[in-house]
C-alpha atoms as an extended CHARMM CRD file, in Angstrom:
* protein
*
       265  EXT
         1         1  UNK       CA            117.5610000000      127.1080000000      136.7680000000  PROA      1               0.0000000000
         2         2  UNK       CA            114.2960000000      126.3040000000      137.8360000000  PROA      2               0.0000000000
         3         3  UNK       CA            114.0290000000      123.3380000000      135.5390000000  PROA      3               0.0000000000
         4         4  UNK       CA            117.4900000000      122.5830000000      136.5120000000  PROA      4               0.0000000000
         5         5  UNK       CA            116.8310000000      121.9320000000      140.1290000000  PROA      5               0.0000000000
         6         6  UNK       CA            114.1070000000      119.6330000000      140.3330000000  PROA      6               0.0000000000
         7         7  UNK       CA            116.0810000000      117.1800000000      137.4770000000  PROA      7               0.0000000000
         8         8  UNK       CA            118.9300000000      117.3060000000      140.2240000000  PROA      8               0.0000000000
         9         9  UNK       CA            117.2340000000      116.1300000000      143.2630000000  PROA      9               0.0000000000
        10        10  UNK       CA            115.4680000000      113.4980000000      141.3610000000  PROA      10              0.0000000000
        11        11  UNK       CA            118.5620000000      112.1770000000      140.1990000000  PROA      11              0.0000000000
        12        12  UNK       CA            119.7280000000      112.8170000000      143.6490000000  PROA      12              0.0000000000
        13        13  UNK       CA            116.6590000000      110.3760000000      145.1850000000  PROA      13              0.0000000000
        14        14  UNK       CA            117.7740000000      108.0400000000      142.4550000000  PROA      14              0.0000000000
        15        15  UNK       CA            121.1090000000      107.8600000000      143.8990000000  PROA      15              0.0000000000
        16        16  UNK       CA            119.9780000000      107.5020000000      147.5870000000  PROA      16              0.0000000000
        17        17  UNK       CA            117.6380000000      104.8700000000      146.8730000000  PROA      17              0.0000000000
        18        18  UNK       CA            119.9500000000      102.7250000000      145.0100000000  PROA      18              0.0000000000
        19        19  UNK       CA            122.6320000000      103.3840000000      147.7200000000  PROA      19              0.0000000000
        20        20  UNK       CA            120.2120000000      102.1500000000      150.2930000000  PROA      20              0.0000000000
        21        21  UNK       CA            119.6850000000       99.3300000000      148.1220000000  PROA      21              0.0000000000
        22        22  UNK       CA            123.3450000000       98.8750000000      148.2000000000  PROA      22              0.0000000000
        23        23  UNK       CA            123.7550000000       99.3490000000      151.5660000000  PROA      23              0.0000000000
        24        24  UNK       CA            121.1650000000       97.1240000000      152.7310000000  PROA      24              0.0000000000
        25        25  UNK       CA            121.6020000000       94.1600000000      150.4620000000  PROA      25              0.0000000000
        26        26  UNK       CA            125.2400000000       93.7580000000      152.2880000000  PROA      26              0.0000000000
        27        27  UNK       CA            123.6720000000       94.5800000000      156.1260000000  PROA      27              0.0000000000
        28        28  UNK       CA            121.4570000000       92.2340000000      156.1290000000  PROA      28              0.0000000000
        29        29  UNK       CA            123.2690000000       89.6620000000      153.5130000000  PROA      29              0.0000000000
        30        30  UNK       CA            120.7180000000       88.7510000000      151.4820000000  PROA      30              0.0000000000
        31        31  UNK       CA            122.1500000000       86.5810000000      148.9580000000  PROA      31              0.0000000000
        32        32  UNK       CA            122.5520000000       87.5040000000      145.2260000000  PROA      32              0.0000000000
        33        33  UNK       CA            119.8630000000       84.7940000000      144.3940000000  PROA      33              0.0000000000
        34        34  UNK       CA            117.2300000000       86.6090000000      145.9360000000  PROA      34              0.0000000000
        35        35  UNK       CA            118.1920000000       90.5670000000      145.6400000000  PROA      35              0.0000000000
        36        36  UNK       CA            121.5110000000       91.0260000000      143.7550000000  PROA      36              0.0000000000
        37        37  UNK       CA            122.6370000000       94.7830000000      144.5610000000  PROA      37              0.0000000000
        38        38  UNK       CA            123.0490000000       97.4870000000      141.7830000000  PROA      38              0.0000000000
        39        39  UNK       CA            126.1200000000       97.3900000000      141.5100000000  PROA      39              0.0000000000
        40        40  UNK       CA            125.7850000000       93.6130000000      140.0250000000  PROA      40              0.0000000000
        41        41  UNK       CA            122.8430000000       94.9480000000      138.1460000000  PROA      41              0.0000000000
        42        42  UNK       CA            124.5300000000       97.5500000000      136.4570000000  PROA      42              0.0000000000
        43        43  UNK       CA            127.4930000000       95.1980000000      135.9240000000  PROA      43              0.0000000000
        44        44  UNK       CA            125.1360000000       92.3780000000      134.6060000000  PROA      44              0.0000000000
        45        45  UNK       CA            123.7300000000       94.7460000000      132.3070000000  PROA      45              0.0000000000
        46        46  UNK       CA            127.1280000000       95.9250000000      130.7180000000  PROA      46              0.0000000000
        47        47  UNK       CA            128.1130000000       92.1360000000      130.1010000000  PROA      47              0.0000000000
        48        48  UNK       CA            124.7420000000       92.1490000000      128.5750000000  PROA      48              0.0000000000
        49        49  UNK       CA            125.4870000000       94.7580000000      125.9660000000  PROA      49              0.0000000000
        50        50  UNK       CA            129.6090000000       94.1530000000      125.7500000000  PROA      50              0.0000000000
        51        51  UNK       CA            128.8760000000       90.2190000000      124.5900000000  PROA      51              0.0000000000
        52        52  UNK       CA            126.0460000000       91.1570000000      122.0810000000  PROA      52              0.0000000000
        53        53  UNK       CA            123.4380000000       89.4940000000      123.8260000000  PROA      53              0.0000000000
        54        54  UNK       CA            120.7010000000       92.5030000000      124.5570000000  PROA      54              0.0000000000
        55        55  UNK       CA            120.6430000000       94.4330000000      121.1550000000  PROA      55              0.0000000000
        56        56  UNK       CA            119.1470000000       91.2460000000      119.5180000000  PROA      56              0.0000000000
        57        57  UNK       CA            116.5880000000       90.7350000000      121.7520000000  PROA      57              0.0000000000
        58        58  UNK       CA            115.5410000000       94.3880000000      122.3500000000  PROA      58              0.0000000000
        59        59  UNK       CA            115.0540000000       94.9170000000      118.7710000000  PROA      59              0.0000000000
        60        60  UNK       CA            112.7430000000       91.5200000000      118.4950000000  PROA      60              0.0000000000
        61        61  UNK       CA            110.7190000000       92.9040000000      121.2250000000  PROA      61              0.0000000000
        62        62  UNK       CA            110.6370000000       96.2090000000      120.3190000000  PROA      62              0.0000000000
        63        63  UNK       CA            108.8870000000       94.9810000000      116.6790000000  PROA      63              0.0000000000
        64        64  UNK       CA            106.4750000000       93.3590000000      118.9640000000  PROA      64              0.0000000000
        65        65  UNK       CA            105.5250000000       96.0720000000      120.3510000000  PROA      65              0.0000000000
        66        66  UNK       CA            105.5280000000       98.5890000000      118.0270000000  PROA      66              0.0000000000
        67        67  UNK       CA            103.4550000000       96.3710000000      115.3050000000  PROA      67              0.0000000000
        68        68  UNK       CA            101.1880000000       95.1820000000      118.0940000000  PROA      68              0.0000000000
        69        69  UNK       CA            100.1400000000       98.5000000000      119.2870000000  PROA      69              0.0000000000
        70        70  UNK       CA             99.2470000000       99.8570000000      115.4250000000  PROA      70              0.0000000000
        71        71  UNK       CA             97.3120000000       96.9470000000      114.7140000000  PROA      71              0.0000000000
        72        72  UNK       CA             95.5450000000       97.0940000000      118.2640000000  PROA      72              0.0000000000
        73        73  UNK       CA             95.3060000000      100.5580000000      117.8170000000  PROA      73              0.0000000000
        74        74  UNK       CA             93.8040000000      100.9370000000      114.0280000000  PROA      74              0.0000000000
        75        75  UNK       CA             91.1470000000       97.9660000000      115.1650000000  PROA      75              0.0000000000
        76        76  UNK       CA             90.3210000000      100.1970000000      118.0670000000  PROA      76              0.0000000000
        77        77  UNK       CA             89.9180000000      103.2260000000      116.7170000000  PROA      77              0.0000000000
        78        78  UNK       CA             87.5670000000      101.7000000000      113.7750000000  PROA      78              0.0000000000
        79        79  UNK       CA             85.3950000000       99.7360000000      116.2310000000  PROA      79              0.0000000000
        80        80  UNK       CA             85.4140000000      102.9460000000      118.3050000000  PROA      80              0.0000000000
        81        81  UNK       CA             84.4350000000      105.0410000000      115.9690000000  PROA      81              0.0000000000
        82        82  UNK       CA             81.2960000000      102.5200000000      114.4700000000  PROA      82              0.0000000000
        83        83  UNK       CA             79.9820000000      102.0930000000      118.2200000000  PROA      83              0.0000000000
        84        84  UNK       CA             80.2350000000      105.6920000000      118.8540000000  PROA      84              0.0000000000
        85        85  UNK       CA             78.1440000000      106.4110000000      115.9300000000  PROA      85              0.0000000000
        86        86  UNK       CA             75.8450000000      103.7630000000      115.5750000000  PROA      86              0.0000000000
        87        87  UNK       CA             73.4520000000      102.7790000000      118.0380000000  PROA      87              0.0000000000
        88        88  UNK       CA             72.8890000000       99.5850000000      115.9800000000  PROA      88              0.0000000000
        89        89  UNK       CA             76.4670000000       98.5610000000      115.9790000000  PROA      89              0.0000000000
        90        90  UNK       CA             76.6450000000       99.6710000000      119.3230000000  PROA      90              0.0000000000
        91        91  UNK       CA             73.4150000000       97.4470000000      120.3900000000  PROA      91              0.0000000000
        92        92  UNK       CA             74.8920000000       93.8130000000      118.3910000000  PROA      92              0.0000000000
        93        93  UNK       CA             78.5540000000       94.3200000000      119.3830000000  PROA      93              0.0000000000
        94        94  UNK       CA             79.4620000000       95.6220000000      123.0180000000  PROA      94              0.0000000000
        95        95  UNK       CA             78.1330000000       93.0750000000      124.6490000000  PROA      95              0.0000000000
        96        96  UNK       CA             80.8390000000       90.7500000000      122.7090000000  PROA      96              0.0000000000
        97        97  UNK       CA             83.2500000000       93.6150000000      123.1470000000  PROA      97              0.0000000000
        98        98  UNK       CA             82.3500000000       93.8320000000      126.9530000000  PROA      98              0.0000000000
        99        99  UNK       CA             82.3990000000       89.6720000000      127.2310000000  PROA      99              0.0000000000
       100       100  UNK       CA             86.0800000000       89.8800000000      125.7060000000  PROA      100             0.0000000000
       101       101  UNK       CA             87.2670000000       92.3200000000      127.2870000000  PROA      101             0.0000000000
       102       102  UNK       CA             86.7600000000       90.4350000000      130.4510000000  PROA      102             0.0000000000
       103       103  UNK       CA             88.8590000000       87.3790000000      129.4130000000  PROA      103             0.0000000000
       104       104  UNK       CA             92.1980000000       87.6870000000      131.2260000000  PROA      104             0.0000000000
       105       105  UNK       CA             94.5330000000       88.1970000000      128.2860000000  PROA      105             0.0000000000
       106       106  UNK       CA             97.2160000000       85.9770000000      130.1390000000  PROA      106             0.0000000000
       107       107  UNK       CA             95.0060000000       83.0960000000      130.1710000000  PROA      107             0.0000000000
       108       108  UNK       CA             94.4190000000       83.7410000000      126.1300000000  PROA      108             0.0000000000
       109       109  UNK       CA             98.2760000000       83.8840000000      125.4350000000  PROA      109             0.0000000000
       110       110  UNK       CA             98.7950000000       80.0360000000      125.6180000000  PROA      110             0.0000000000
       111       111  UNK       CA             95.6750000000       79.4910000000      123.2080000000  PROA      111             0.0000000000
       112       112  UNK       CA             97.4860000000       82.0920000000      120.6160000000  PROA      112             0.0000000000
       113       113  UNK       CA            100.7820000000       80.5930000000      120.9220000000  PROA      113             0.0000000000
       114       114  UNK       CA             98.9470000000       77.2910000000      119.4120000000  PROA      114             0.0000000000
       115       115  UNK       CA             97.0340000000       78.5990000000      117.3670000000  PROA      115             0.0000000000
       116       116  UNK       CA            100.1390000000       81.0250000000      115.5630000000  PROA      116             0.0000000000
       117       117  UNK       CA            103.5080000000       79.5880000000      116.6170000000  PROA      117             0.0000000000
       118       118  UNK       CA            106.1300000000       80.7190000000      118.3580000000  PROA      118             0.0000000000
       119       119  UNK       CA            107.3410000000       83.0920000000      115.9480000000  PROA      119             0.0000000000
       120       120  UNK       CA            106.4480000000       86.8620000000      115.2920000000  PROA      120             0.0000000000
       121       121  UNK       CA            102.5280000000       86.7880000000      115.0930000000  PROA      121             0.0000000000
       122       122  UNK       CA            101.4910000000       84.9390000000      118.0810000000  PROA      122             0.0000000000
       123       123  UNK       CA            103.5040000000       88.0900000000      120.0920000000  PROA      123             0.0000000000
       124       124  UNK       CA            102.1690000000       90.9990000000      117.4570000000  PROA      124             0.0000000000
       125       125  UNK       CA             98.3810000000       89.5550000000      118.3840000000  PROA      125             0.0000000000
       126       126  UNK       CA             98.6940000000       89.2500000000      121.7050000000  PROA      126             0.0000000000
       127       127  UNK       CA             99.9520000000       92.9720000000      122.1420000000  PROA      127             0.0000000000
       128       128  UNK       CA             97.4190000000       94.1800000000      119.6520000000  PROA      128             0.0000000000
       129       129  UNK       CA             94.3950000000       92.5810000000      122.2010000000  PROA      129             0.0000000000
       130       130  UNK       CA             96.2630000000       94.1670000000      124.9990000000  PROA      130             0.0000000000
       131       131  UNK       CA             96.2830000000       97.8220000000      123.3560000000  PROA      131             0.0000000000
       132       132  UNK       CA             93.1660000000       97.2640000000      121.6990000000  PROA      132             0.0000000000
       133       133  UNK       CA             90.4290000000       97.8550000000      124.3220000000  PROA      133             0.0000000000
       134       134  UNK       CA             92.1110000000      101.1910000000      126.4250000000  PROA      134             0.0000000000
       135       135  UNK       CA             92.2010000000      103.2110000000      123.0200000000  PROA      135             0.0000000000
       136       136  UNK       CA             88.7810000000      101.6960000000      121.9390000000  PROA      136             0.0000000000
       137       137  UNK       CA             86.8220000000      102.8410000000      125.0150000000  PROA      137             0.0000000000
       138       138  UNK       CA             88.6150000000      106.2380000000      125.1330000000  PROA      138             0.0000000000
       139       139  UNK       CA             87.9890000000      106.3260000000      120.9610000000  PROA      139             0.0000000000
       140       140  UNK       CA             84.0730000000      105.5450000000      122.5450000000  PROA      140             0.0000000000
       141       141  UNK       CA             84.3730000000      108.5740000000      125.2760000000  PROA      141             0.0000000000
       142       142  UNK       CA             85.7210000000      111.3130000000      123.4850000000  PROA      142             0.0000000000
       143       143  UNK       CA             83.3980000000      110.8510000000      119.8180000000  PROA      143             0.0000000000
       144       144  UNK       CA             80.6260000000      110.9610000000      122.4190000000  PROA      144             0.0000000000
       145       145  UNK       CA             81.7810000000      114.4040000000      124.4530000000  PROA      145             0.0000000000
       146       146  UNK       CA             80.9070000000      116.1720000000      121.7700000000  PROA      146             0.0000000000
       147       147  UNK       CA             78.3930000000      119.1020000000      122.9120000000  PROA      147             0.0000000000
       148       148  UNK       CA             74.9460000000      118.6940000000      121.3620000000  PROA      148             0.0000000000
       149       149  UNK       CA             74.1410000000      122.3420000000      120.9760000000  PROA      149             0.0000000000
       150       150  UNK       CA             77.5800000000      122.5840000000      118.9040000000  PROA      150             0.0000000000
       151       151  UNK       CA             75.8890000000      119.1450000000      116.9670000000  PROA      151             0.0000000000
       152       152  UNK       CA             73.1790000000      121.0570000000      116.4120000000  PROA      152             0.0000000000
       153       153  UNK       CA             74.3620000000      123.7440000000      115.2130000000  PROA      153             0.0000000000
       154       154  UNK       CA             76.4460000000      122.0010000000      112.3170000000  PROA      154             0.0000000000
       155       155  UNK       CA             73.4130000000      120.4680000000      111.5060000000  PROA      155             0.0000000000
       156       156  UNK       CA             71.4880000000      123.5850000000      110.9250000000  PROA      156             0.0000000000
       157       157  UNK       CA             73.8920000000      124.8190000000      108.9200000000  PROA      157             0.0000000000
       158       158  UNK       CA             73.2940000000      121.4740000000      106.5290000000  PROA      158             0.0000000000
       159       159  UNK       CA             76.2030000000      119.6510000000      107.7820000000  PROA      159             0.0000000000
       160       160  UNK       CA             76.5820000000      116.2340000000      106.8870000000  PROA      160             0.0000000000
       161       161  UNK       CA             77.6950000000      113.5630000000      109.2850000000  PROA      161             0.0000000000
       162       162  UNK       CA             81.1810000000      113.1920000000      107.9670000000  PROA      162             0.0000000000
       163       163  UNK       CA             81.6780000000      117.1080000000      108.2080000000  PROA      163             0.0000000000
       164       164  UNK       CA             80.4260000000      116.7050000000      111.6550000000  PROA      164             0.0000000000
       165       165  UNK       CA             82.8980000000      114.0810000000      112.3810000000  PROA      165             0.0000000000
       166       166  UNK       CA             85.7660000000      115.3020000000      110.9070000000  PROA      166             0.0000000000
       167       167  UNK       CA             85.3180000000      118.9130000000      111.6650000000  PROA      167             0.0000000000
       168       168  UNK       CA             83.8030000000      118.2820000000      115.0730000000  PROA      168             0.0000000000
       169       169  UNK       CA             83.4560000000      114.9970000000      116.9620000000  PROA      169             0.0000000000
       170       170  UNK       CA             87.1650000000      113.6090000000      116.2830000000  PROA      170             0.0000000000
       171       171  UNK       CA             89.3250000000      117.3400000000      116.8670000000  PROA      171             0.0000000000
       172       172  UNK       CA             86.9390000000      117.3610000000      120.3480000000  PROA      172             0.0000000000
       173       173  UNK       CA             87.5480000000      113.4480000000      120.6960000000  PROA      173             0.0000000000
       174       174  UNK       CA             91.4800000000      114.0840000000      119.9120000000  PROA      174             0.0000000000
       175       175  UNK       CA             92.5550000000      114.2540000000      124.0700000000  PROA      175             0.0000000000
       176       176  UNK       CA             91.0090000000      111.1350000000      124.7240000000  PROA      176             0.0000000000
       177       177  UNK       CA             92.5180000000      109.3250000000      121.7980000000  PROA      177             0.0000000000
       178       178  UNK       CA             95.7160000000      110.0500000000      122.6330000000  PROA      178             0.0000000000
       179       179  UNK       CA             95.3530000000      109.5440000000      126.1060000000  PROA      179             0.0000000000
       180       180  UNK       CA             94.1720000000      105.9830000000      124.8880000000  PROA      180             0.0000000000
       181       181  UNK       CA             97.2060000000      105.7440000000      123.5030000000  PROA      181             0.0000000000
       182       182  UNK       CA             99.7580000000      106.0900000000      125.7400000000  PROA      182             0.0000000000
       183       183  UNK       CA             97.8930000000      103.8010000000      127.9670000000  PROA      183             0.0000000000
       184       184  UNK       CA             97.6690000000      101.1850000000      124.5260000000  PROA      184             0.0000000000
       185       185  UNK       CA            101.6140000000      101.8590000000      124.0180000000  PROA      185             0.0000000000
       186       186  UNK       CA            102.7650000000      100.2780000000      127.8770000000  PROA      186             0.0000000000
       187       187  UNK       CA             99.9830000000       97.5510000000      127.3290000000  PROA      187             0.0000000000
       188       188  UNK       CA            100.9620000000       96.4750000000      124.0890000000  PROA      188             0.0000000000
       189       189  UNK       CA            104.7190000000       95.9540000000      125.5660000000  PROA      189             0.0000000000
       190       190  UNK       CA            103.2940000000       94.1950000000      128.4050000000  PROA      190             0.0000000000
       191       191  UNK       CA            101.5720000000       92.1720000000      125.9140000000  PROA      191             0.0000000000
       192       192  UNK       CA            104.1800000000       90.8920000000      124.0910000000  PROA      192             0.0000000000
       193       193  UNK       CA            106.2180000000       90.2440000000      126.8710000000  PROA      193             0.0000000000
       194       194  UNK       CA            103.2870000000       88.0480000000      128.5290000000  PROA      194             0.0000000000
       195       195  UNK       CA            103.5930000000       86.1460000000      125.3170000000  PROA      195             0.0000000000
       196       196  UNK       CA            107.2210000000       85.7200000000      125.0580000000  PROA      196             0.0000000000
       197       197  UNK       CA            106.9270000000       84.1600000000      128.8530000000  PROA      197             0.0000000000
       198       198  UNK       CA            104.6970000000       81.7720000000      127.7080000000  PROA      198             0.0000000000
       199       199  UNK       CA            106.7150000000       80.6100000000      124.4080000000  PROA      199             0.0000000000
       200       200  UNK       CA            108.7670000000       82.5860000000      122.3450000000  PROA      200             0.0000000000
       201       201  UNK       CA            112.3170000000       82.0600000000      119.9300000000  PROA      201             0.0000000000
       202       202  UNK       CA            113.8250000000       85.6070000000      120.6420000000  PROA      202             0.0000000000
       203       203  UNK       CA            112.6320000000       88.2930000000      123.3120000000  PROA      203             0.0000000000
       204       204  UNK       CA            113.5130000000       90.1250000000      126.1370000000  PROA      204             0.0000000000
       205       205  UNK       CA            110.8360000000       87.8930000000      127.9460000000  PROA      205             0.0000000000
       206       206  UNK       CA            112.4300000000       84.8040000000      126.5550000000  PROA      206             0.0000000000
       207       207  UNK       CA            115.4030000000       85.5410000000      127.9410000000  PROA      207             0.0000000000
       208       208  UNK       CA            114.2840000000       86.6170000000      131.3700000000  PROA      208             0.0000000000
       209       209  UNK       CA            112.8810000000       82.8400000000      131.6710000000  PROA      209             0.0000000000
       210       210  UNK       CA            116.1330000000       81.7280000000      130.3090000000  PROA      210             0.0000000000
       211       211  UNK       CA            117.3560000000       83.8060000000      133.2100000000  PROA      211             0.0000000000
       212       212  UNK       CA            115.2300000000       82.6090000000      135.4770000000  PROA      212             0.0000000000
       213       213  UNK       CA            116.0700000000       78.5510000000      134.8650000000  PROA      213             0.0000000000
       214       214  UNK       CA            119.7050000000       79.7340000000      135.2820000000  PROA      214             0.0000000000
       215       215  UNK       CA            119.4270000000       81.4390000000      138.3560000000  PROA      215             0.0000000000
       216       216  UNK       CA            120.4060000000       84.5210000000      136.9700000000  PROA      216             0.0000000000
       217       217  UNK       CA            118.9060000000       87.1710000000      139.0120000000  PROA      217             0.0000000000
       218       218  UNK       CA            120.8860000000       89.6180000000      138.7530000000  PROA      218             0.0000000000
       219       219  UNK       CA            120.5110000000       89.4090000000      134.8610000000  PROA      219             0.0000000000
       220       220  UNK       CA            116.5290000000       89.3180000000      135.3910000000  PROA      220             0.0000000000
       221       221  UNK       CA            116.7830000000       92.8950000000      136.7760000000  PROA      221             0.0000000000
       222       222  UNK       CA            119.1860000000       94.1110000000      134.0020000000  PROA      222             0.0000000000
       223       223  UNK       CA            116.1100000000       93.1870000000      131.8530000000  PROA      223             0.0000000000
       224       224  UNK       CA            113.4430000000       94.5040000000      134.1340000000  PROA      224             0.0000000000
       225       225  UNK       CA            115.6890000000       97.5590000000      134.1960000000  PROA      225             0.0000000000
       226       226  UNK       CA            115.8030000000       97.8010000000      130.0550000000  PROA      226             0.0000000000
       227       227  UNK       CA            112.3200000000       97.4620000000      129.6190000000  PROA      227             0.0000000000
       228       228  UNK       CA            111.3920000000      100.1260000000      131.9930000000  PROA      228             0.0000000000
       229       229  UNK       CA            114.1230000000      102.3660000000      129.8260000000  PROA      229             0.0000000000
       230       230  UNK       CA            111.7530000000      101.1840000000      126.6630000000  PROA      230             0.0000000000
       231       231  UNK       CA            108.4110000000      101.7680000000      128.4640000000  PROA      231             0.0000000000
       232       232  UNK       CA            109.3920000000      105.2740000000      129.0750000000  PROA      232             0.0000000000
       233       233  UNK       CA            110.9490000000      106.2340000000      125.7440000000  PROA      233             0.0000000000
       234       234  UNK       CA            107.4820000000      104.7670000000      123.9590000000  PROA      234             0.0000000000
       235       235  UNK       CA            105.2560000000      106.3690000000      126.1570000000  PROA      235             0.0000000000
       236       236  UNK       CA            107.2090000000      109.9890000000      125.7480000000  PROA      236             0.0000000000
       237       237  UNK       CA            106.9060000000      109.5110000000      121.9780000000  PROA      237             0.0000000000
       238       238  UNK       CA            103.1510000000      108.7710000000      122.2290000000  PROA      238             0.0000000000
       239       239  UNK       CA            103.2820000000      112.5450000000      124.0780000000  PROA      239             0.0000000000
       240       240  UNK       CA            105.0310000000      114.1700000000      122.1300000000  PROA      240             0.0000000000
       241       241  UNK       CA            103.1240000000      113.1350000000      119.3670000000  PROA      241             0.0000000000
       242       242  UNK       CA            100.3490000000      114.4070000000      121.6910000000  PROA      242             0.0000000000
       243       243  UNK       CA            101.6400000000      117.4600000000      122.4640000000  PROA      243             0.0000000000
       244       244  UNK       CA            102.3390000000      118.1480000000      118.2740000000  PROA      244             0.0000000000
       245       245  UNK       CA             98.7300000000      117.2120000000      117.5050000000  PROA      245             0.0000000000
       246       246  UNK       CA             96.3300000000      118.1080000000      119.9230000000  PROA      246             0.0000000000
       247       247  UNK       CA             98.0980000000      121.8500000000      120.4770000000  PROA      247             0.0000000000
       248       248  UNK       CA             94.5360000000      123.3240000000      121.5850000000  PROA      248             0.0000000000
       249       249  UNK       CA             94.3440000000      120.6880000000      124.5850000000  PROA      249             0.0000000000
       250       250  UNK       CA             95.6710000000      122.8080000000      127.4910000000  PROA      250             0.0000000000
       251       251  UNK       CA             95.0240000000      120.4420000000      129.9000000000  PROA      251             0.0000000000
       252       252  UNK       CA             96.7830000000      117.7110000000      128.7320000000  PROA      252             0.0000000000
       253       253  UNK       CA             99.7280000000      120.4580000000      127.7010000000  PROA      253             0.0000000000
       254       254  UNK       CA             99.9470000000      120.8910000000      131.4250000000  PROA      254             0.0000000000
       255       255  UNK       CA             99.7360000000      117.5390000000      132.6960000000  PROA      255             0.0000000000
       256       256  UNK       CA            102.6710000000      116.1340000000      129.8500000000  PROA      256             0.0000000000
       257       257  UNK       CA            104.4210000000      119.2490000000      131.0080000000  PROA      257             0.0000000000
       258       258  UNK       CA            104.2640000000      118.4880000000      134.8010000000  PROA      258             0.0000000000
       259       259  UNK       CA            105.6010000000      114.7490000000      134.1640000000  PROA      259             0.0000000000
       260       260  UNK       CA            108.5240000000      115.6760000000      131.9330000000  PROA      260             0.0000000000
       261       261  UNK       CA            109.8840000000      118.9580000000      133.2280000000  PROA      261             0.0000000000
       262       262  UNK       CA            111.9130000000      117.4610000000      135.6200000000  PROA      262             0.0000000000
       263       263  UNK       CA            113.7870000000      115.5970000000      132.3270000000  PROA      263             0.0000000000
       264       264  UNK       CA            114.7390000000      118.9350000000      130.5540000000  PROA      264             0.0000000000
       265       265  UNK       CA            117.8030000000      120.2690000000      131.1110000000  PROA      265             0.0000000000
C-alpha cells in the first residue's frame, strides 16, 4: 500500500499536467504547428506504430545506442584504468584527454559523418565519444578512492598490483563505474541522435527532421515522447545491473530505490 500510493498520485500529476496541456492548447488556440495537444500526440503516435513506420526506426537507433555505449564504454574503462594507475600515462595523455573532451561533440558530428558515411558507424562513433568521457573520469575517481592504509596493508601482506586491483581498487571503484554508466547510457543515445540530425538513412532522429520539413509537429513529439520511453528503460537496466553487482553499495541501493519505488506496483 505504501508503494501503491505514491505510483498513484504520480500518475495522477501525469494526468493533470497533460489535461492542462489539453486545456490550454484550446484556451488560448495555439495552433497545432506550434504546440499540438496530447491528444494529437498520442493519436500521432498510434498512426506511427499502426502503419509500421516507428518499429523500424526504433530498432536502428536503438543499435546505435546500444553498440555506441559498449564501445565508448570498454575505451573508457581501459583508458581509465591506465591513467588511474600510471602516473606516466597519466602525465602524456590527459592533457589530450582534457583538450578533447572540450571539443563540442556536435560540432565533431559533421566531420564523422564525412569521414564514415551515413550508414551505421558514423552514429556507433559518435555515441561511443559521447559515453566515453562520463564513465572514463568516474573509472579515474573511484580506482583512485581507494584508502591507502587498506593499500598498504595488501602490500605488506606481498600483494601484487593486480591482486590489489582486482581484489581492492576496482570492487571499491565499482559505485562510481556504474554510476558512469548510467550517465554514458543517456549520452550515448543523445549521441546518436545528434548524428542522425546531422545525416543519417534510418533513425528516430532522421525522421524527426523528416518531421520537421513536413511540418509535422505533432509527429516530432510522438518521437520526443518514444525516446524518453527508451532513455528510461536503458537507464533502469544500467541499475539494475547496478543494483545485481555492486550489492555492498548501500548508498547507491538507496538512491536507485528512492527513484524507482514509485514504479513498483
Amino acid at each position: 500500500m505504501r508503494r501503491t500510493g505514491p505510483f498513484m498520485l504520480r500518475l495522477l500529476l501525469i494526468a493533470v499536467v497533460l489535461g492542462l496541456w489539453e486545456a490550454g492548447v484550446y484556451f488560448f488556440k495555439i495552433r497545432m504547428f506550434i504546440l499540438p495537444p496530447p491528444s494529437q500526440v498520442f493519436l500521432a503516435l498510434y498512426r506511427g506504430f499502426a502503419e509500421d513506420l516507428y518499429p523500424g526506426h526504433i530498432i536502428v537507433t536503438l543499435w546505435e545506442t546500444i553498440l555506441g555505449f559498449l564501445l565508448g564504454t570498454i575505451l573508457a574503462f581501459v583508458l581509465g584504468t591506465l591513467v588511474a594507475l600510471s602516473r606516466r600515462v597519466e602525465y602524456f595523455l590527459y592533457p589530450f584527454i582534457l583538450m578533447f573532451q572540450a571539443m563540442p561533440k556536435v560540432a565533431l558530428a559533421p566531420l564523422i559523418i564525412i569521414w564514415f558515411g551515413l550508414g551505421l558507424t558514423s552514429k556507433v562513433i559518435n555515441a561511443a565519444l559521447v559515453a566515453f568521457f562520463p564513465l572514463m573520469v568516474n573509472t579515474i575517481l573511484g580506482l583512485r578512492s581507494a584508502e591507502e592504509d587498506r593499500i598498504n596493508l595488501m602490500r605488506s601482506l606481498d600483494a601484487s598490483k593486480w591482486q590489489i586491483f582486482w581484489m581492492l581498487r576496482l570492487p571499491n571503484a565499482m559505485p562510481y563505474i556504474f554510476a558512469g554508466l548510467e550517465i554514458a547510457m543517456i549520452f550515448a543515445l543523445i549521441g546518436a541522435i545528434v548524428a542522425e540530425f546531422i545525416g543519417a538513412e534510418k533513425g528516430l532522429g532522421m525522421l524527426i527532421q523528416t518531421m520537421n520539413i513536413n511540418v509535422d509537429v505533432a509527429g516530432q513529439f510522438s518521437i520526443l515522447l518514444i525516446l524518453s520511453a527508451i532513455g528510461l528503460v536503458l537507464n533502469g537496466l544500467v541499475a539494475l545491473a547496478r543494483r545485481r553487482f555492486v550489492f555492498w553499495d548501500a548508498a547507491g541501493q538507496a538512491a536507485t530505490a528512492t527513484q524507482t519505488e514509485g514504479n513498483k506496483p
